[in-house]
C-alpha positions in Angstrom: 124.7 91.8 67.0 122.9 90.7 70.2 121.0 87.1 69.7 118.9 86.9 73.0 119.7 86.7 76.6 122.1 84.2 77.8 121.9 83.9 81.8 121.4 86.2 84.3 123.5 85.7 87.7 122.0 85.5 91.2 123.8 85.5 94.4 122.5 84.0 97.5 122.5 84.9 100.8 122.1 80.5 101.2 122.4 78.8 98.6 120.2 75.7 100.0 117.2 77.8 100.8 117.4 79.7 96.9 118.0 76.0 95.2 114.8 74.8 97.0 112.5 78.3 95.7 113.7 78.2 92.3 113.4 74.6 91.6 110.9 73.1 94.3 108.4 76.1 93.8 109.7 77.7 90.9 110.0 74.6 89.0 114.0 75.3 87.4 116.0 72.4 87.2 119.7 72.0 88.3 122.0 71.5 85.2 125.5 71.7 86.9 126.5 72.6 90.7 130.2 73.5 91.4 131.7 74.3 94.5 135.0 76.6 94.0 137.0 76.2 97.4 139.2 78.9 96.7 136.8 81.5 96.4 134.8 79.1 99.6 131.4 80.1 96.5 128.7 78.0 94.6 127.9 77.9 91.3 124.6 76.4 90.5 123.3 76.5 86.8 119.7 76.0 86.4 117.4 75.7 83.5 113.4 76.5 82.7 111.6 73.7 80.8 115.3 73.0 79.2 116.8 76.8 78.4 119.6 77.5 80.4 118.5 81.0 82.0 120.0 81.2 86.1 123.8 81.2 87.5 122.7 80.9 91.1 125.9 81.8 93.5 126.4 81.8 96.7 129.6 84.3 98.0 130.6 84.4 101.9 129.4 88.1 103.4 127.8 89.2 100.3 126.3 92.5 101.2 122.5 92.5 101.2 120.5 93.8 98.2 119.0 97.6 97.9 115.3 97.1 97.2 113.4 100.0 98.9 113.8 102.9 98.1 114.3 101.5 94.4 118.0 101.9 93.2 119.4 101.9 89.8 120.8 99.0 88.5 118.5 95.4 87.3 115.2 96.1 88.8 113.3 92.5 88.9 113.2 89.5 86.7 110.3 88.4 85.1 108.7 85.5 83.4 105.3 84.6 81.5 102.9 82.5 82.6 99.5 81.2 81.0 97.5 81.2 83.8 98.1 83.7 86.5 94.9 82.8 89.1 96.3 78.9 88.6 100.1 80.6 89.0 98.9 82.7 92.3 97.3 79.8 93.8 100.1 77.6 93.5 102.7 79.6 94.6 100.8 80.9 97.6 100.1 76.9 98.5 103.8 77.1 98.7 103.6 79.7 101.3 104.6 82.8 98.9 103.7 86.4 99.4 102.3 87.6 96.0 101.1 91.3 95.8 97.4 92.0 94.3 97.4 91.4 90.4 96.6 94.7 88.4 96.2 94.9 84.7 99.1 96.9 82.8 97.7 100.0 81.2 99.7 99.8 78.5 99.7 96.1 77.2 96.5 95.1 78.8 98.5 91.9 80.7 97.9 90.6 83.9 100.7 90.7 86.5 101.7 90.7 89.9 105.2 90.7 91.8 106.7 88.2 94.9 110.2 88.0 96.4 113.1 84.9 96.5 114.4 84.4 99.6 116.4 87.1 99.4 114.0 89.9 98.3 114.4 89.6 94.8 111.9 91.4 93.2 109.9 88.6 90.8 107.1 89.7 88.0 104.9 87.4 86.7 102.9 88.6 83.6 100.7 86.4 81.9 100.4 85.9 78.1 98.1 84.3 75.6 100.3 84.2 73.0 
């Protein structure tokens, strides 16, 4: 029935300073940017290393996002890496808050969390495979 994940959907509190994380320091690219004047909202479609993955929008007086105390609902996003001290150290160079990397009990994978400029929660777990 269900193939793989298509997108997920991101709204932005501005839509300048979340294009500049996810592709400057992130390293997405921008497929497709549309500006929809009736609903005065962007629509920003952006890719990692060439799969379509992020609708990045931007709403006027979107309300803020519950983080802490943890709500229900999509709890973080979160991507593999290969290298997480090379990963740290390059997003921290970028100025980026990363929390202390642990070990997951369970699989044995290094991972730590960070925030997008809106306090997105962000994993990053590294794999080997």
């Amino acid at each position: 029935m269900l193939e793989k994940v298509h997108h997920l959907a991101i709204i932005a509190s501005d839509i300048e300073v979340s294009k500049r994380f996810y592709c400057d320091i992130l390293g997405f690219t921008i497929l497709a940017e549309t500006y929809r004047s009736e609903r005065d909202s962007w629509k920003v479609d952006l890719a990692l290393n060439g799969d379509y993955l992020i609708e990045l929008f931007s709403f006027p007086d979107a309300p803020a996002r519950v983080n802490q105390p943890e709500a229900r609902g999509l709890r973080h996003l979160a991507f593999s890496v290969r290298d997480m001290a090379a990963t740290v150290a390059e997003l921290q160079a970028h100025g980026l808050e990363l929390e202390a990397v642990r070990v997951d009990e369970l699989t044995g994978s290094a991972y730590t969390f960070f925030k997008d400029p809106d306090g997105l929660p962000i994993e990053l777990v590294e794999t080997k495979d």
